[in-house]
C-alpha positions as CSV (number, residue, x, y, z in Angstrom):
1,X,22.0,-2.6,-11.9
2,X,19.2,-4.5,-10.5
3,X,17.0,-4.8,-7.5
4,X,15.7,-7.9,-5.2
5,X,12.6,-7.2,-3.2
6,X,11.2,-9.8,-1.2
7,X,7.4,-9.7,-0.3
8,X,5.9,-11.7,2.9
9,X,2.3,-12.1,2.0
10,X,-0.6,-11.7,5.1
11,X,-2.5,-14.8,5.9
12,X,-5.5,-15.4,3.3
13,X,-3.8,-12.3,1.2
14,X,-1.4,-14.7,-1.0
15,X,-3.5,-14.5,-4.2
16,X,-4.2,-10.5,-3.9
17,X,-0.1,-10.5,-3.7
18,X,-0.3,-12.3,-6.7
19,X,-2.7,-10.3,-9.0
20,X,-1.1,-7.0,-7.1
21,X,2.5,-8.7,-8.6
22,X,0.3,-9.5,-12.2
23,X,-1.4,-5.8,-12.5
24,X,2.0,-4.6,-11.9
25,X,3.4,-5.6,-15.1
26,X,1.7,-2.9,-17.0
27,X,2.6,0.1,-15.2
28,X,6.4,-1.3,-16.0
29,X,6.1,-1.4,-19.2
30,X,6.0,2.7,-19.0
31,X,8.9,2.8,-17.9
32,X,11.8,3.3,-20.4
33,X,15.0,2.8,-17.9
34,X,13.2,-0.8,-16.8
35,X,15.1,-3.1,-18.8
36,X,13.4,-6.5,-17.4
37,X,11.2,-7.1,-14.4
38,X,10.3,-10.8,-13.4
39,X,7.4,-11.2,-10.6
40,X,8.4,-14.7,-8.6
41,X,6.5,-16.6,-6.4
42,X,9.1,-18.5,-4.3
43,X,6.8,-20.2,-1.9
44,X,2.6,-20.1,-1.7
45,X,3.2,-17.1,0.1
46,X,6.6,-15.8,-0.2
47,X,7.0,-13.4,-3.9
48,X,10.0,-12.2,-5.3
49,X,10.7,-8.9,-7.5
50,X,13.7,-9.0,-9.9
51,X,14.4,-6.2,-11.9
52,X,17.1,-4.6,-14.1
53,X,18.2,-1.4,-15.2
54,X,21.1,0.1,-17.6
55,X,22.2,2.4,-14.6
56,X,21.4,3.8,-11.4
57,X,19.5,6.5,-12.7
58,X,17.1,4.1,-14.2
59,X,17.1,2.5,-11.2
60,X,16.8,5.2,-8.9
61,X,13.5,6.7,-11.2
62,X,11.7,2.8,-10.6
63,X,12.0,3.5,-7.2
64,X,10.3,7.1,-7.3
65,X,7.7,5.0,-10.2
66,X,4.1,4.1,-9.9
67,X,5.1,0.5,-9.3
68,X,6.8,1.7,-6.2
69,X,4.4,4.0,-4.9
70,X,1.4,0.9,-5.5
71,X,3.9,-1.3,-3.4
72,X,4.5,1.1,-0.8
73,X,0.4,1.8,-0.5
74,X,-0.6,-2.1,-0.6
75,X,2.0,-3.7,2.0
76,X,0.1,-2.7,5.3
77,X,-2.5,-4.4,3.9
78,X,-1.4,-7.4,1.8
79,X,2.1,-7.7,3.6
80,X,3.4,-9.3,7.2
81,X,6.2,-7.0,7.1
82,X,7.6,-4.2,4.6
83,X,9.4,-5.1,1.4
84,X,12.6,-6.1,1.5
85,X,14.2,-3.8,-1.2
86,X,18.0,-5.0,-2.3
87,X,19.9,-3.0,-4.8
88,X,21.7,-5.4,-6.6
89,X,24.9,-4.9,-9.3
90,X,24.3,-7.8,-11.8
91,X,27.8,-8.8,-13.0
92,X,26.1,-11.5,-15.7
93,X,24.0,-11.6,-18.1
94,X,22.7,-14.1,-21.3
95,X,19.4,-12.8,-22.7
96,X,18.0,-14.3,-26.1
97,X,19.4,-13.5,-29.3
98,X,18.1,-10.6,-31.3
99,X,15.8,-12.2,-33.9
């Protein structure tokens, strides 16, 4: 399970996006059901959230998670419109051999 979210930075607010997408890092590391999360700028001021979860639970308790609720508080400020929140199934995966 996974999720897409697309964020439209304001004018002059692309590098608050950015350290809002940096500081968020931290509060996802609380999170036990938050298998990886990737911050992505795509353009100077067009981000990207990827994320992945071992189920829809996991998935469903990032949404209800501090990460969210940050998002959610920020975006009339920082972003031209709201998120853009996908739930994704991710059918692939090659992650880095245990060491």
């Amino acid at each position: 399970m996974g999720l897409w979210v697309v964020l439209n930075a304001k004018a002059g607010k692309e590098e608050a996006v950015a350290k809002f997408l940096l500081g968020g890092r931290a509060l996802v590391g609380n999170e036990p059901a938050t298998n990886t999360w990737y911050a992505i700028r795509l353009t100077p001021s067009r981000f990207a959230i990827f994320d992945t979860f071992p189920d829809d639970a996991g998935r469903e308790a990032h949404l209800s998670g501090k990460v969210a609720a940050a998002l959610m508080a920020s975006a009339p400020d920082l972003l031209q419109t709201p998120p853009s929140i996908e739930k994704i199934d991710v059918l692939a995966v090659k992650l880095p051999a245990a060491k």
